[in-house]
N, C-alpha and C positions, 0 to 999 in steps of 0.2 A: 504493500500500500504506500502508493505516494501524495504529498501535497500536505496542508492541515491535519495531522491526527489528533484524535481523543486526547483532551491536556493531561489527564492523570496520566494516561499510560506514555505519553511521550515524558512525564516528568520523571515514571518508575524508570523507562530505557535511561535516562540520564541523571540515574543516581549520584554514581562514583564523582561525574563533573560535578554535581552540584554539591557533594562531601568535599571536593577539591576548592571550590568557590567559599563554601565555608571555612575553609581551614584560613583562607588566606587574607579572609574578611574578619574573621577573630585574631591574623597577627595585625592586622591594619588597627585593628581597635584597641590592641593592649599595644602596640608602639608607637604607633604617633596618635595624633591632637583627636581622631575622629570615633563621635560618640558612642553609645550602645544603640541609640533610637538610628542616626543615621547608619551606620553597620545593617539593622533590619533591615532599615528601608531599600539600600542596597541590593541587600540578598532579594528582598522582596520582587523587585524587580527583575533581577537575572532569573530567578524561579520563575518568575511570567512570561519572559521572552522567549526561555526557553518551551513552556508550555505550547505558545504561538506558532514558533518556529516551525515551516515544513521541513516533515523527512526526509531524506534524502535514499534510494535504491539501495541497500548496501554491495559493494562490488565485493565480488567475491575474488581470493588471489588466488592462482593455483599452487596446488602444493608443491610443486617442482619451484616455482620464485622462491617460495622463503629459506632465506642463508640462517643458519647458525648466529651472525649475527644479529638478527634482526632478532631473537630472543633476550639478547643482552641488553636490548636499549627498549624506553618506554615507547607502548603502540601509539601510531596516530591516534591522538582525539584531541578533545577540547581544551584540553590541561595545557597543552603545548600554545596554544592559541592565547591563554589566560597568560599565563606564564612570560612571553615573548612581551606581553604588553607592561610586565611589573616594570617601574623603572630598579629594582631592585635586584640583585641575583639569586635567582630559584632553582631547587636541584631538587629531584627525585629521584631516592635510595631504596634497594631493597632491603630486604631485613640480616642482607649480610656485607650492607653499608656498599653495596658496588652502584655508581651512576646508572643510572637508567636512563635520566633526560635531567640536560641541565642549558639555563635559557643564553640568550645572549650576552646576558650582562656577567653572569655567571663564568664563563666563558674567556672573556675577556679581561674579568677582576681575579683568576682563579689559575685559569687556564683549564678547567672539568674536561673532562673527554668522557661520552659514557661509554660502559663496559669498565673502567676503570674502578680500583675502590677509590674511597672519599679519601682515605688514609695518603693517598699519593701525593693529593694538596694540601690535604687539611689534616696537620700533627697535633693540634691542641690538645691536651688529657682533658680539660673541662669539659671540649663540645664533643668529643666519642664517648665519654662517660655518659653526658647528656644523651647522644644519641642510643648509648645500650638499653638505657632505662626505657626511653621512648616504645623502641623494637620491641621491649618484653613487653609491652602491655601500659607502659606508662601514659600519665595526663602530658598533654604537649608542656613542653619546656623552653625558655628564653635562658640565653649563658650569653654573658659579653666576654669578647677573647682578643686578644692583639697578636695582629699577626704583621711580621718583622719582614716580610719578604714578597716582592722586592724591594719594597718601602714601607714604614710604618704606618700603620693603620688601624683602625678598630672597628670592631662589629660586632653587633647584635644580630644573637641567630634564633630562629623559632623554629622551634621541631615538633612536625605531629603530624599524626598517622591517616596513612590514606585507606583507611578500610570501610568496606559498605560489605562484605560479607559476599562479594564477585571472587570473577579470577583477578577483576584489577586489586582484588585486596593488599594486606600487607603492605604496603610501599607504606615510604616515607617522603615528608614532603619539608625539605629544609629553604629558608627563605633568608636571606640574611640583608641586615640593614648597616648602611655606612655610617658609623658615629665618629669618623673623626673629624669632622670641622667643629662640633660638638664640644669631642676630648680638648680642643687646640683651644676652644673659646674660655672654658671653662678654667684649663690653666694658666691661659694668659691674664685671666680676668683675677686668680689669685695672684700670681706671680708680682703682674703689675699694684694690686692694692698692699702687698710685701713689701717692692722694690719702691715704691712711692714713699708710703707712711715711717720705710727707714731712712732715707735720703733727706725727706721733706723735711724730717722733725731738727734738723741742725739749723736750716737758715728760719724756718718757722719759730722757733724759740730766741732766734736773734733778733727779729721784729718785732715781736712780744716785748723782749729785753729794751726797745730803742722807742717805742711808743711809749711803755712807760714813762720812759728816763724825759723825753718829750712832755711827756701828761705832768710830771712833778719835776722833780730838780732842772730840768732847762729849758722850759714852759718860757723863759723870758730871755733864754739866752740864743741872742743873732747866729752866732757863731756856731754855737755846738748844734744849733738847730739844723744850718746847712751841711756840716758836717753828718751827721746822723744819718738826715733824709739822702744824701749820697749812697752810702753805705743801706741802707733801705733800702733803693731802686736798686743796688748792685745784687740783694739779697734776691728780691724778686726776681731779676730777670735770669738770675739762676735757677729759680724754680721753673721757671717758665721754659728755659733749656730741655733743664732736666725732664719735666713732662714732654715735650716736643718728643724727645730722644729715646721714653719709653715709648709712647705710642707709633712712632717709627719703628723701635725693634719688634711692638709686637704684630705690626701690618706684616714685616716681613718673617714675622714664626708664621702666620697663620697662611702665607702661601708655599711654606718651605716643601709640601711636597711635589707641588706645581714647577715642572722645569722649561723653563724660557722657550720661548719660540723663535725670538724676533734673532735678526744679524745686528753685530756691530762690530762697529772698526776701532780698535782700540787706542791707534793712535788721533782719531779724530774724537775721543772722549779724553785723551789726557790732553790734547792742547786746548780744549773746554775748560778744564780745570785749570789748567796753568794759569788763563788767562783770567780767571774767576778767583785764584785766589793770587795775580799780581799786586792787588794794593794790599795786601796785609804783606805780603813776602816783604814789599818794597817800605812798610814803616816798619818791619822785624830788621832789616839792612840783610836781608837774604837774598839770594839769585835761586831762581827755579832752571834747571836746563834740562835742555829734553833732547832724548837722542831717540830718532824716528825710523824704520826702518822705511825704504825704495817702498818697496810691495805694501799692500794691506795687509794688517794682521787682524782677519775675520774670526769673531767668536760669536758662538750661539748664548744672546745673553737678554737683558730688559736695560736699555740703556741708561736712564733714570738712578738705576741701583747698582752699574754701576760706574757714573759718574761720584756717586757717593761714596762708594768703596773707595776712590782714589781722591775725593776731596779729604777722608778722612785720613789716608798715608799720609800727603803732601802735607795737608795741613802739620799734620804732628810733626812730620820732619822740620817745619819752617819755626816751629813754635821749640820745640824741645831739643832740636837742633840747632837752633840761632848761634850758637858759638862756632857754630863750623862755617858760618855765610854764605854757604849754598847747597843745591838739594838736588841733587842730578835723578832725571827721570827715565829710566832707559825701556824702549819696546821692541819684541824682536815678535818676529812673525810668523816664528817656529818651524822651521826649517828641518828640525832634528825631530820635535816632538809636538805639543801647544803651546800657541802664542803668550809669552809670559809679561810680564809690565814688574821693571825694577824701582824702588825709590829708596836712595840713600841719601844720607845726611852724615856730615862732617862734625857732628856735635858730641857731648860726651861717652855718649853708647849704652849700653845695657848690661847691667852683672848679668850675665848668667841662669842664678839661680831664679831673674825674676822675668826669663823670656817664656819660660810653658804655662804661666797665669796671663800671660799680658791680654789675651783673650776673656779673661772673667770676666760678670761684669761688676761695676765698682772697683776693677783693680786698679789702685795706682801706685807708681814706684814712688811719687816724691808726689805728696797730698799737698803742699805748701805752692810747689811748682802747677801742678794739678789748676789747683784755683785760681793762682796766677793770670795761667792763661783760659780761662773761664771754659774746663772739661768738666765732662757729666762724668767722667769713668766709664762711658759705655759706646764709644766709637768704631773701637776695636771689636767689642759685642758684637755689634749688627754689623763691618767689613764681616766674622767671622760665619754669619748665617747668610749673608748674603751671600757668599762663596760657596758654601753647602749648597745653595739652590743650583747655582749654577756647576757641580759637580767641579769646582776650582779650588787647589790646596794653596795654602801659605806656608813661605817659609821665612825665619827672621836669621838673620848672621848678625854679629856683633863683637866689639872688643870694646873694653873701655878704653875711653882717650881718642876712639878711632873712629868712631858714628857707628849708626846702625842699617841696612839694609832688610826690608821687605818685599820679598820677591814671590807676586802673583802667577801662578801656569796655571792656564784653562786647557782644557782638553781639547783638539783637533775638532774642530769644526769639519762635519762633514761637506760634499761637495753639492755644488747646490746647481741640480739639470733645470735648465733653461730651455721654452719652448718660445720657440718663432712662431706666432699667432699669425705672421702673415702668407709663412708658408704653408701653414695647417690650411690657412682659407684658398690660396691657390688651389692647395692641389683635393680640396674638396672641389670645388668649381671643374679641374682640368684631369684628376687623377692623378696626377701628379704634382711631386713640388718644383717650379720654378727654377 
């Protein structure tokens, strides 16, 4: 029978789908925002369409087609349809954890292949413990797990069973949701109320100290007034730094798994910089020089971040360097390996012991020096995540008396195929190109 059938009995033929559709509208409702009444209404609806929906012939396959494999993987039906449209990765297992069908997203966040077990991709003891319990008979289960590989991540997984008492029985149906922009938000939002409330509390307690002193003992004094209020505004616009410089490192945590797209030239970003930090160089009585390589040296990078990564070298060189009165910037185009970008300075240099922290953040070698030249302590910070993103290691060399040296290598930018859109169009027109 074709066309319209009987809605109960097309809803019996399409139990398992509609056990499938529940399973994954009760993890919709215990993970994210969406109610219990909208969840019914939902289902309410898929259970009517389907009612509606004409039958279709079923084609029968001969038994000489079906491979060996086609046992290993889930049959066509409607799961796979449901499934492809999660924007989330969905996989169904048998009760001896082997792929059956897993969707696109799946796929591509995982790498699933069915016939395979889970165990291939997925080592966590949480979520196979999770999944044993499920298989024997258990209530569906949610486990959040971090997985390290290829990049850090986090996910919530929801496991529950796909049985209606068919041959589609027993399966399982794992769905798992991304929480790391989540995990990132969450501790940068501690980090940074950490990193603020320890920082803040020194110049805060100094204004407090200087308003008073204003309010009583020098309420009528010209002098100490202008005084003060100086040392006020200098107080401030250190806090005002300081915040700038947290909420920049943590724009750039929360894209750090995200790796650049864009090209740039690395020597047309440090003569950006050079030329941007000329007037502080030239009232430090420093010289910036910059040695440029013939060729372009192309890196796959976000230019923005990192023009910042080398305002913060040069700058420090000009600043904490000043005794040496110049900063030589060297780029080479990498020839041998990836494009690397040098910045030394002629000034006192670095012990030793204090170059494997210079990345902390709040680290400073000379706190006095530090404030001087108006640092947050956290430059070197965000150079160091911003290199992270873009897969680029730092190295420092150093002597005392002798300057220091920070030397950035990016990795080989791949080669980048160019199409003639005019020959494409010739030789659509001629059959040939031109």
């Amino acid at each position: 029978m074709t066309g319209f059938a009987a809605s109960p009995r097309r809803i019996l033929e399409a139990r398992w789908f509609l056990l499938a559709v529940a399973v994954v509208v009760a993890a919709a409702v215990y993970v994210t925002g969406l109610t219990v009444l909208q969840g019914a209404l939902l289902y309410g609806v898929i259970v009517a369409l389907v009612g509606l929906l004409p039958r279709a012939a079923p084609a029968r396959q001969p038994a000489a087609d079906r491979s060996p494999q086609a046992d290993q993987t889930w049959p066509e039906t409607g799961v796979k349809l449901l499934s492809e449209a999660l924007p989330d990765p969905c996989i169904v297992l048998d009760r001896r954890g082997i792929v059956r069908y897993a969707n696109r997203r799946a796929v591509e966040a995982f790498s699933i292949r069915p016939g395979e077990p889970v165990t291939f991709r997925l080592r966590v003891p949480d979520l196979l413990a999770a999944f044993d319990r499920v298989a024997r008979g258990g209530a569906p289960e949610r486990v959040e797990f971090l997985e390290r590989v290829p990049t850090e991540r986090w996910y919530s997984a929801w496991f529950a069973r796909l049985d209606d008492g068919s041959r589609l029985g027993g399966f399982l149906a794992l769905v798992l949701y991304d929480l790391t922009e989540q995990k990132r938000v969450d501790r940068i939002r501690v980090d940074f109320v950490a990193n603020a409330s320890h920082e803040l509390r020194t110049p805060l307690a100094s204004l407090v100290g200087f308003i008073e002193t204003l309010q009583g003992p020098a309420r009528d004094d010209a002098v100490a007034r202008e005084r003060f209020l100086k040392i006020m505004r200098d107080q401030a616009t250190r806090m005002s730094r300081l915040i700038d410089d947290l909420l920049s490192l943590s724009r750039i945590e929360m894209k750090a798994h995200l790796r650049p797209s864009g090209e740039v030239d690395l020597g047309t970003v440090v003569r950006h910089v050079r030329d941007a930090l000329e007037p502080l160089a030239r009232e430090l009585g420093v010289e910036i020089e910059t040695v440029l390589p013939a060729a372009t040296a192309i890196v796959v990078g976000e230019r923005d971040e990192l023009i910042q990564v080398f305002e913060n070298l040069i700058e420090n060189g000009c600043k904490y360097g000043q005794s040496g009165g110049r900063v030589v910037v060297t780029v080479t185009s990498g020839s041998g390996g990836g494009p690397s970008v040098a910045v030394r300075d002629f000034g006192p240099g670095i012990a030793e012991d204090h170059v494997p922290r210079l990345t902390e953040r709040f680290y400073r070698i000379d706190v006095d020096a530090s404030r001087k030249h108006r640092g947050t302590g956290l430059g070197l910070a965000i150079v160091k995540h911003i290199l992270a993103r873009h897969h680029a290691r730092m190295t420092v060399e150093s002597r005392l008396g002798e300057g220091a040296t920070f030397t950035v290598t990016f990795p080989q930018a791949a080669p980048v195929t160019k199409i003639d859109l005019g020959k494409i169009a010739v030789q659509d027109q001629h059959g040939e190109a031109s």
